[in-house]
N, C-alpha and C positions, 0 to 999 in steps of 0.2 A: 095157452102158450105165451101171449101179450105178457101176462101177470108175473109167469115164472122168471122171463127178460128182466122186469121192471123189480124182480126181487132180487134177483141176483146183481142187478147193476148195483140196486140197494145197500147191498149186502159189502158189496165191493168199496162201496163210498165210504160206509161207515170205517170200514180199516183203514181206507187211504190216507179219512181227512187229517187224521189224528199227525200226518208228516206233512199233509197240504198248505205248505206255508200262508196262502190268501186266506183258507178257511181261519188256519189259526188266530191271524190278524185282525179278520173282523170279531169272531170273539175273544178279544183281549179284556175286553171291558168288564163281560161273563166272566173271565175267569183271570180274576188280576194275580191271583197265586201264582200262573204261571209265568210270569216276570221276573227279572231278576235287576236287581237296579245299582248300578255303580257310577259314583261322583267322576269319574275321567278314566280314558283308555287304557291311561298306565297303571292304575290300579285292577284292574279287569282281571285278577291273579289271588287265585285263594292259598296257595303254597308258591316259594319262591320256584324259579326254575332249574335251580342245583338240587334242590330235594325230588323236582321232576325227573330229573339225569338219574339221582340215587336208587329212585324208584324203580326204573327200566332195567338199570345195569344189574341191580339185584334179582331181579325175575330172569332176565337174557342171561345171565354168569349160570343159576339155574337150571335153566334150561337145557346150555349145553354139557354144563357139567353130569348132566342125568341122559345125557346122549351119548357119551361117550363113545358107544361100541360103532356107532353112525359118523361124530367128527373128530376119528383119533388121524387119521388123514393129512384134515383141515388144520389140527392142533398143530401138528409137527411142524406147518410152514411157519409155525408162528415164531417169537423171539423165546429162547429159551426160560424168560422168567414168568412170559403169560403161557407157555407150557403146563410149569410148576404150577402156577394159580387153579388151573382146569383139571390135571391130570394126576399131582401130588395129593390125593383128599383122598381122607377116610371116609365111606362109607358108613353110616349110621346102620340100626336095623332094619330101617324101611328106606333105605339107601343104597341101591347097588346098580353096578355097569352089564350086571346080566341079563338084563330084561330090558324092554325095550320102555324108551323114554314114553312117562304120560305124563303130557303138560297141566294135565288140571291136579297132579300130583307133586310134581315141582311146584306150582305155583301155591298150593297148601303150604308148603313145606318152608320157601320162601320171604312167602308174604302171609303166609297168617289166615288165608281165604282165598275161595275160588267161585267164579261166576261158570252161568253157563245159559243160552239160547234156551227158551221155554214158553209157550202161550202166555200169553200179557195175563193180568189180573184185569185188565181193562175190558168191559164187554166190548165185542168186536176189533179190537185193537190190535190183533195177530201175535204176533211174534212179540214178546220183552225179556230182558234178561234177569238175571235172580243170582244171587248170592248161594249159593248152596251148601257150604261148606265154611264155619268158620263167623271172625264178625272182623267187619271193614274198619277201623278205627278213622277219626276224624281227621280230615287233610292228608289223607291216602288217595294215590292212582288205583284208581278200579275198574278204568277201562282206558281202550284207545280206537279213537275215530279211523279206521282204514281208509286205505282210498288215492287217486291217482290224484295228484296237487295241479292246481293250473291255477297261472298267474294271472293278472289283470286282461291281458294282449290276447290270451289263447284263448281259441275256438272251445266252446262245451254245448253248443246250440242243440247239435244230432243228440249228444249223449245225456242233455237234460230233460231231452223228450219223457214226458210220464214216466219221471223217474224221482221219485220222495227221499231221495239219500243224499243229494248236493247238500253239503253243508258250507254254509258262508264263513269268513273267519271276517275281523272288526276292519280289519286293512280289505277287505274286496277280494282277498286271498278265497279261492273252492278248495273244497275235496270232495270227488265224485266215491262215495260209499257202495254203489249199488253192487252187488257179487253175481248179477246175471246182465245177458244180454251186449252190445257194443261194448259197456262199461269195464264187463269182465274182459273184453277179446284187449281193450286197451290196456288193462293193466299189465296182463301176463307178458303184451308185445313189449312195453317198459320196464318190465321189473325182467323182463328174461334181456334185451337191453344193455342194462347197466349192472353190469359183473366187471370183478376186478380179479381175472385167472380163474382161480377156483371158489373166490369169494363173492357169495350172493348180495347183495346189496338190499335187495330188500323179502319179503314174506310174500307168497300168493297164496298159500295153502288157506287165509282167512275168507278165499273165494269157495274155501269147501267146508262141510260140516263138523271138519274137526282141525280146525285151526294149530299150528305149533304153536303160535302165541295167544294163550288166552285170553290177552288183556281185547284183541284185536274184534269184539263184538257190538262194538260203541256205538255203530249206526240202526241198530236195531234198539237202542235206549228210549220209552216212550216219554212224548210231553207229560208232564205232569199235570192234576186238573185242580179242583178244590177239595176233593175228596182225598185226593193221592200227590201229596205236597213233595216237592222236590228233595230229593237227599244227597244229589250231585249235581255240580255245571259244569260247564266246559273251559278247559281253560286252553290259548294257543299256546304251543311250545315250538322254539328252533331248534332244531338239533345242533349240538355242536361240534365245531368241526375235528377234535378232539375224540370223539364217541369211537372207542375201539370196533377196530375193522370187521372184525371175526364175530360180534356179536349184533353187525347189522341186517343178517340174516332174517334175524327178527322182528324187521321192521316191517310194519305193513300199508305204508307208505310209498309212493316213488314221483318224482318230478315226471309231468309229461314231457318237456321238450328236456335232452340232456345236457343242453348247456346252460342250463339255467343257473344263473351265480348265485342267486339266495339258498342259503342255507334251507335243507327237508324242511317246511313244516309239519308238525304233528299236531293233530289236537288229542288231548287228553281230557277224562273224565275225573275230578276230585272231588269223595267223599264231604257233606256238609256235615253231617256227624256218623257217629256210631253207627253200622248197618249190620243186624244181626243176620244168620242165615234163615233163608227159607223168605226174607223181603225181596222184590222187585224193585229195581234202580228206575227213578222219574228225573228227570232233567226239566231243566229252562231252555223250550228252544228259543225264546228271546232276552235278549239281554239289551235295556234304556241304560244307555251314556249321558248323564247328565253336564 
């Protein structure tokens, strides 16, 4: 009985440590691959942040336009020329308003590739995500960090209990990733929230197994080791306050407190080269500021 305990805790460890930030840190040394090293803060950015906006808005424009039968509604409150942009389109042959939207099919369609949740390639390592569909080209969005933002001031103590999805951004800025437990009851109470009439403000659906926005699987992305070298980092992004209304639905983001003045951060994931289909996405979870 002893043994079975002492293998399952085992067992348990080996998947966790791989997001255990202490674990990571003492083997830095072991495994300097997974480093990533930038001369100053401000360069900390492998694509500008207007090609990050371009990015989004192209996948989101996507998305709803392949929703159609679901946001002709929401469209109609809109300005009569983002109407025409969403609702005037031709339909291609694998394009049409009859069937119900599948986001890993807009997002082929798109962006050229699609990701999706899969066992790691990593022994033990759980959960990783994979390209399945397509190839990622270099300094592409290919994924996005979910998750409830809290600033320097806010309480996260309860919610970081044994929980491997806090991701730090380089300003001391979180984002709580985890899709179970407190973390999830916070997010839906903030994202359900902050509506504007009939306008969602942001994504919860990336708390379930089929996300509307695909890009929004970012915190299940594994360290990278020496064998399995990184092919994406992270980069922070602001959103700006310009980001059409109707297409924030898709964010899977939301400020915990609502009057929080700083613009949404997001963080995003940007390809370091070519990612054909059928590889597994490794990241830097640390990144040396020089």
């Amino acid at each position: 009985m002893i043994k079975k305990i002492i293998k399952a805790v085992e067992s348990r460890w080996k998947s966790y440590r791989h997001r255990f930030v202490p674990w990571i840190a003492l083997n830095l040394q072991k495994n300097e691959r997974t480093l990533r090293q930038v001369k100053e803060r401000s360069k900390d950015k492998l694509i500008p942040d207007e090609q990050v906006s371009l990015c989004l808005l192209r996948l989101f424009t996507a998305l709803l336009k392949y929703d159609q039968r679901r946001q002709t509604e929401l469209i109609r409150l809109l300005p009569v020329s983002s109407q025409n942009m969403y609702l005037n389109t031709q339909p291609t042959s694998t394009e049409t308003t009859d069937v119900p939207c599948d986001p890993q099919h807009a997002m082929l369609c798109a962006m050229g590739f699609c990701i999706q949740r899969r066992a790691s390639s990593l022994p033990s390592a759980g959960t990783g995500v994979f390209v399945i569909k397509g190839v990622v080209p270099k300094g592409t969005v290919v994924a996005m960090y979910p998750g409830t933002v809290y600033e320097l001031h806010e309480p996260i103590l309860i919610q970081s209990i044994r929980n491997p999805f806090v991701f730090r951004c380089i300003d001391g800025v979180l984002i709580d990733g985890n899709d179970k437990g407190i973390s999830k009851i916070v997010f839906r109470s903030c994202s359900g929230r902050d509506r504007l009439g009939p306008f969602r403000l942001s994504d919860i659906t990336w708390l379930t197994s089929k996300p509307e926005n695909p890009l929004a699987v970012g915190q299940y992305v594994n360290n990278c080791s020496n064998e399995k070298a990184a092919n994406v980092c992270y980069q922070e992004f602001n959103l700006p306050d310009d980001f059409p209304l109707e297409l924030r639905q898709y964010l899977p983001n939301v400020h915990y407190k609502h009057d929080t003045q700083r613009p949404l951060r997001c963080v995003v994931l940007i390809s370091l080269r070519d990612i054909s289909a059928g590889e597994e996405l490794f990241s830097n979870y640390f990144t040396i500021v020089h």
